[in-house]
C-alpha positions in Angstrom: -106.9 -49.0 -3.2 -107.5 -46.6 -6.0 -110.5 -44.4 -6.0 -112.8 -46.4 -8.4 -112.1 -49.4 -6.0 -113.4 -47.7 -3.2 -116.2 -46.6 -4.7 -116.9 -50.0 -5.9 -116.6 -51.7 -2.2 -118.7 -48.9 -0.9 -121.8 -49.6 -3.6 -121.4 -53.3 -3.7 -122.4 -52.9 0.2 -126.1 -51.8 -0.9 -128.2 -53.9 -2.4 -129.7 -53.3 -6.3 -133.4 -51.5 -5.5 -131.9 -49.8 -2.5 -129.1 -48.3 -4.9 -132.2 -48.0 -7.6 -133.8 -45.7 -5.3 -130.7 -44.0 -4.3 -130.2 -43.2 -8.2 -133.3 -41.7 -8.9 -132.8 -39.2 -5.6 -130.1 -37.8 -8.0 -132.9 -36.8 -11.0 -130.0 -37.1 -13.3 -132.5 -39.6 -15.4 -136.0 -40.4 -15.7 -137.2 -43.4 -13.3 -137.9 -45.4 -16.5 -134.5 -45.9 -17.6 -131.5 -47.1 -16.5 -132.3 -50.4 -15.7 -133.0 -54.2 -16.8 -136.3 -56.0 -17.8 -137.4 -59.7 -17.2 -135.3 -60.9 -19.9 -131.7 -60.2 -17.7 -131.7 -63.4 -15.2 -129.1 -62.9 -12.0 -128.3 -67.0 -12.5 -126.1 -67.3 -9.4 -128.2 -65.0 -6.4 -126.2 -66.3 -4.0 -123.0 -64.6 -4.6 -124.5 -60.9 -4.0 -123.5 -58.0 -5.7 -121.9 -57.6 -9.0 -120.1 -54.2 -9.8 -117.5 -52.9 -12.0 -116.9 -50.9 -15.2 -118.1 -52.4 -18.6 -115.8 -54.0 -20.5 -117.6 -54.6 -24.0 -118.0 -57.2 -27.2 -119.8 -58.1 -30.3 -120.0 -62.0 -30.7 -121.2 -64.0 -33.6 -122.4 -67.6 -32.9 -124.5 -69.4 -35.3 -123.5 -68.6 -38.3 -123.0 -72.0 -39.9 -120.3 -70.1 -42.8 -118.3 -68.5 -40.0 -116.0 -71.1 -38.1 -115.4 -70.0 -34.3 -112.6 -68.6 -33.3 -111.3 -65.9 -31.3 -109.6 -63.4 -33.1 -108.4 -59.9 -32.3 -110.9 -59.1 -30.2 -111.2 -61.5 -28.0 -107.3 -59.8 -27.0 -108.8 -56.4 -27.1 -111.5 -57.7 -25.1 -108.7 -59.4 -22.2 -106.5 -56.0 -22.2 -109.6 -54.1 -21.6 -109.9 -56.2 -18.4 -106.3 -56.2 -17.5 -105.6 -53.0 -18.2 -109.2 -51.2 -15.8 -108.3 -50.2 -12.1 -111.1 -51.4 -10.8 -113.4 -54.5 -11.4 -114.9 -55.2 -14.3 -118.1 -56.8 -15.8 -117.6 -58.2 -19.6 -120.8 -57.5 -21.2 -121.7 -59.4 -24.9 -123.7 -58.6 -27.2 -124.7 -61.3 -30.0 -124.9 -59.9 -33.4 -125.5 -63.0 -35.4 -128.6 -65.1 -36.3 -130.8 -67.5 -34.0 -129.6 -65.6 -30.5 -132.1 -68.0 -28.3 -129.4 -70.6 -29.2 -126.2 -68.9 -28.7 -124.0 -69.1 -25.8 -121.0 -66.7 -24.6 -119.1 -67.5 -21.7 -118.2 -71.3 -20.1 -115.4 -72.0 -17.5 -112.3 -71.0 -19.4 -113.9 -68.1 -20.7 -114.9 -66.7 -16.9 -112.1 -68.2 -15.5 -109.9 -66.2 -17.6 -111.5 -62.9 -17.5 -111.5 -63.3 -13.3 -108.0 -64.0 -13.6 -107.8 -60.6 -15.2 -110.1 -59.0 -13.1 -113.5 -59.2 -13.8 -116.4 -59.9 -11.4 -119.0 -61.4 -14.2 -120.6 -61.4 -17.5 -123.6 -59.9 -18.8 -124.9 -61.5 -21.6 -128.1 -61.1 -23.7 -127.7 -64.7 -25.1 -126.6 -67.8 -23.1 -123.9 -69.0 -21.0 -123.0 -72.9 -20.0 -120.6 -74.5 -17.2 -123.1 -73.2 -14.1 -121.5 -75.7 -11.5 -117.9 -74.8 -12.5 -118.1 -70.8 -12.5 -120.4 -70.6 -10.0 -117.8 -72.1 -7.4 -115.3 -69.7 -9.2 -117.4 -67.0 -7.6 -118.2 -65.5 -11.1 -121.3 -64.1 -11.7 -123.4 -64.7 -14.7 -125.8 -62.2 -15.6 -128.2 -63.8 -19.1 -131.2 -65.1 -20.0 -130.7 -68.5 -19.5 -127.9 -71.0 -20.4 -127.0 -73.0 -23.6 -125.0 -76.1 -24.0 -122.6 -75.6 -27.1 -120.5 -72.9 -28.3 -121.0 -73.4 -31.4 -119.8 -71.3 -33.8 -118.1 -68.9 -31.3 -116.7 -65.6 -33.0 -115.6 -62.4 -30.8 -116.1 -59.8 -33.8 -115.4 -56.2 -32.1 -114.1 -54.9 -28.5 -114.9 -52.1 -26.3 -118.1 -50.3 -28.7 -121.4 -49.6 -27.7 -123.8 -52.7 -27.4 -127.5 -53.6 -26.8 -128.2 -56.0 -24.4 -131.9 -56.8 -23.9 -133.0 -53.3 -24.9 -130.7 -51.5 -23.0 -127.9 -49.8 -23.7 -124.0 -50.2 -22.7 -121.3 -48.3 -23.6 -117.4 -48.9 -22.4 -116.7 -47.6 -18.7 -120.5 -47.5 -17.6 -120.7 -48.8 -14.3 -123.0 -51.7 -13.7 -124.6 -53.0 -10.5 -126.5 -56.1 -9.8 -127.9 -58.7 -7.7 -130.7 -61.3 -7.3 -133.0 -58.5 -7.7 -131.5 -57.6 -11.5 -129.3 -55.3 -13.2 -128.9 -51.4 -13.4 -126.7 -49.1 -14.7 -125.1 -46.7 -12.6 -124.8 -43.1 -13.7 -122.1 -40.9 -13.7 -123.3 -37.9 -11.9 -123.3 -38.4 -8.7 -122.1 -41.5 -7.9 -120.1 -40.2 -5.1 -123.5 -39.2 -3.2 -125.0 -42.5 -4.1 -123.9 -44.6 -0.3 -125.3 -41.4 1.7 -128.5 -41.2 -0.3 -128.9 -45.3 -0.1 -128.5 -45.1 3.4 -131.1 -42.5 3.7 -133.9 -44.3 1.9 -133.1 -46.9 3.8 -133.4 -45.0 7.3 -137.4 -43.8 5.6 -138.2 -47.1 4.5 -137.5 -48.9 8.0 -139.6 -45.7 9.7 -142.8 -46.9 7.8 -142.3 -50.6 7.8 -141.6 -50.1 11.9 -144.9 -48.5 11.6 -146.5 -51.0 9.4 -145.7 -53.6 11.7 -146.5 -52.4 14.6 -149.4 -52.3 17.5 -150.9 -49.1 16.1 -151.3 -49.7 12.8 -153.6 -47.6 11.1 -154.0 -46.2 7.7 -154.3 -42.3 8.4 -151.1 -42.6 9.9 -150.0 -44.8 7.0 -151.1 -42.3 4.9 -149.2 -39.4 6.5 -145.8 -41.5 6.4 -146.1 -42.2 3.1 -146.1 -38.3 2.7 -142.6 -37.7 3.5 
């Protein structure tokens, strides 16, 4: 197992807003950042964690003057996956008009890039064939799905993208679960499992208290403190 595989087992054992917390324990970024709004949907909760490096791509959908195909990238894109040491997440950006009705990964698609050795995709557009990749074991990360794939056109591979306002570059590592998505910094990563572990040790000393016979809110209050 190489380093960024153990790495990956050991923070794919913590769930998202435990790791959140962990991460801003670092103050290596401001509590603000860093992380997903509404928009990203975890479509298969189920399945747990999703972790790996960030394989990236520019897509183009609905442009009616732009048959789909693959092209170049869509290679660069599979060599990026083949070619990591560690799992991957392909993430997809869509550059092209009318994104509410674009979609960017079905079960070829995520059955390929598992083969290769990805653990989902994050999408700021659509994805289709729920049923099938969700018994692959393939997460989905999007905000919803769409039916057709139109006009499907991989443009560029491995540059920065946007995806619902936040933004991913190749090799950030990504972190998710029913909770939502975050990005995981690079400073400090190595702390991260000790520092989850310790919020969750205070966390469980006031919820013991919380829950228990004496209850009160001064003592509440002087919990909450530390």
């Amino acid at each position: 197992m190489t380093q960024a595989e153990n790495l990956i087992d050991r923070l794919a054992a913590i769930d998202t807003p435990t790791l959140s917390n962990a991460i801003e324990k670092l103050e290596v970024r401001s509590p603000v950042a860093g992380f997903w709004g509404r928009d990203m949907r975890c479509l298969f909760p189920d399945l747990g964690v999703m972790c790996g490096y960030a394989v990236t791509a520019q897509v183009e959908t609905m442009n009616p003057d732009e048959p789909g195909r693959l092209g170049q990238a869509w290679w660069d894109v599979c060599q990026a996956v083949q070619e990591k040491d560690a799992p991957t997440v392909v993430v997809m950006q869509e550059i092209g008009p009318a994104p509410g009705f674009s979609t960017h990964c079905g079960e070829v698609m995520a059955t390929t890039f598992q083969r290769l050795g990805a653990v989902g995709v994050v999408s700021d557009s659509g994805v289709r064939d729920l049923s099938e990749v969700h018994a692959l074991g393939f997460r989905y990360f999007a905000p919803g799905c769409v039916p057709s794939h139109a006009n499907f056109r991989l443009v560029r591979a491995q540059v920065p993208v946007s995806i619902c306002g936040v933004e991913v570059s190749p090799g950030d590592l990504l972190h998710g679960d029913a909770n939502g998505l975050i990005k995981v910094p690079e400073h400090g990563r190595d702390r991260l499992p000790e520092l989850a572990a310790a919020v969750t040790r205070a966390e469980k000393v006031v919820l013991d208290f919380v829950k228990g016979n004496d209850f009160n809110l001064d003592g509440l209050r002087e919990r909450m403190r530390h």
